[in-house]
N, C-alpha and C positions, 0 to 999 in steps of 0.2 A: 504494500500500500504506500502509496507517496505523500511525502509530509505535505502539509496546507501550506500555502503560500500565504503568508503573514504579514508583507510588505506592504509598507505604509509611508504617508508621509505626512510631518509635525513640523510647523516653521515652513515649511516649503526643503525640508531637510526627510534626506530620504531613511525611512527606517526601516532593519529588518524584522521587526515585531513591535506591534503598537505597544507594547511595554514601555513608561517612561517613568523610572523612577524618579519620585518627587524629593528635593531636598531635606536631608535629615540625617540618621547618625551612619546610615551605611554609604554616602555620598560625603561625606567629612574626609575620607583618606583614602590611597590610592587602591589600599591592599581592598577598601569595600566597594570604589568604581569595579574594579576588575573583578570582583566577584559577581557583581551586579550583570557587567557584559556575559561571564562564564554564564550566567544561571537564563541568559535569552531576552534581557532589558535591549531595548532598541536604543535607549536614550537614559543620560543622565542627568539629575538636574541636581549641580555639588549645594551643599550645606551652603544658606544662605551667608556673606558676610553682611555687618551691620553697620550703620552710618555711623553708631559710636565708635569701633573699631576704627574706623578713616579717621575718626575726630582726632582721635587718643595719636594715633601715628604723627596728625599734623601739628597738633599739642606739642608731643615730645619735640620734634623737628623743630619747629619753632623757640625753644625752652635752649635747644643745643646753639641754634646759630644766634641767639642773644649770649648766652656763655660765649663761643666762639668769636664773637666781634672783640674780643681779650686776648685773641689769643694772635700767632704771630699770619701776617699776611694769605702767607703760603697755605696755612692750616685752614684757613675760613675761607680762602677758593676754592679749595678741596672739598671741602663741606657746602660749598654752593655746589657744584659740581653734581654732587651725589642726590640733588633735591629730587630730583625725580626718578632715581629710584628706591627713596626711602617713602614716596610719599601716600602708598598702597601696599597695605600687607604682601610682603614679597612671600608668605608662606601659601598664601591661596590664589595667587598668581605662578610659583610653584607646582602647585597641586594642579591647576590647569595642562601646564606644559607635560607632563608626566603623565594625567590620563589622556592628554591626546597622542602621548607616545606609545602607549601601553594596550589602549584600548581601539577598536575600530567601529564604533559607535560614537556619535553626537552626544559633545560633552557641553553643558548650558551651564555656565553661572548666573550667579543667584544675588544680588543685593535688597536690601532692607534699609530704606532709610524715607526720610521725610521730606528733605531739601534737592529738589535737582542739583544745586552745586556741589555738591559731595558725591553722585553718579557722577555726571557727564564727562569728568575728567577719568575716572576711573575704569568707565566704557572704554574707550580709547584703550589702556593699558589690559584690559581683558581680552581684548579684540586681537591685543599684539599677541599674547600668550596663546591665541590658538581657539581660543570657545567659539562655539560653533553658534551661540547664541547668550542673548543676556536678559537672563528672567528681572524684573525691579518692583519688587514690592513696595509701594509705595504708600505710607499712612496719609492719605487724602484729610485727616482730621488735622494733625498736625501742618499741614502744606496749604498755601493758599491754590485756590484752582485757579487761579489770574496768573502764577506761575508759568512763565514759556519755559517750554522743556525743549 
């Protein structure tokens, strides 16, 4: 008997089974992407990151290069330098690159936040890493709707 053909498509991204796992504790790391493709998931959608998490990043960033205007020339070029790759969790940017290396399913990141300006730069840098798409949860309570995105 011949397997069903299960082929679909989500996003306009082609899948081999409408399975799409939704973000949560087995889309957190790469060891549970890749179990998810093993077990017939067409698609994954990683553990959401959160706009406090960006905040917290751009926080610290900010905290160092006010320390760093102390420190000698060379040193706080350096550290401009580096702003844009510290300015997005490089572990779930990471985690991106690795399940598209790993897996041969559509890998979607996930954000949660309130403010478009906390995405839209972060889109960009998700797009470089490789996701095939970008989920954005967005608290409409918190967010004015007059916001252009």
């Amino acid at each position: 008997m011949a397997d069903a053909n299960l082929t679909t498509t989500y996003l306009g991204l082609p899948l081999r089974t409408p399975l799409v796992v939704g973000s949560g504790p087995l889309t957190r790391s790469i060891e549970g992407v890749c179990a998810c493709a093993k077990a017939g998931a067409g698609a994954v959608v990683l553990k959401s990151l959160f706009e406090e998490q960006l905040a917290q990043e751009t926080e610290d960033l900010n905290e160092s290069m006010v320390e760093a205007e102390q420190w000698h020339s060379e040193v706080y070029e350096y550290l401009e330098a580096e702003i844009a790759m510290r300015t997005a969790p490089r572990e779930y940017l990471a985690l991106i690159r690795d399940a598209k290396a790993q897996v041969d399913i559509p890998v979607i990141a996930s954000i949660n936040c309130a403010r478009p300006a906390w995405w839209r730069d972060f889109a960009a840098d998700v797009q470089a890493a490789g996701a095939d798409a970008l989920e954005l949860n967005m608290e409409i309570g918190r967010a004015s709707c007059r916001e252009r995105v």
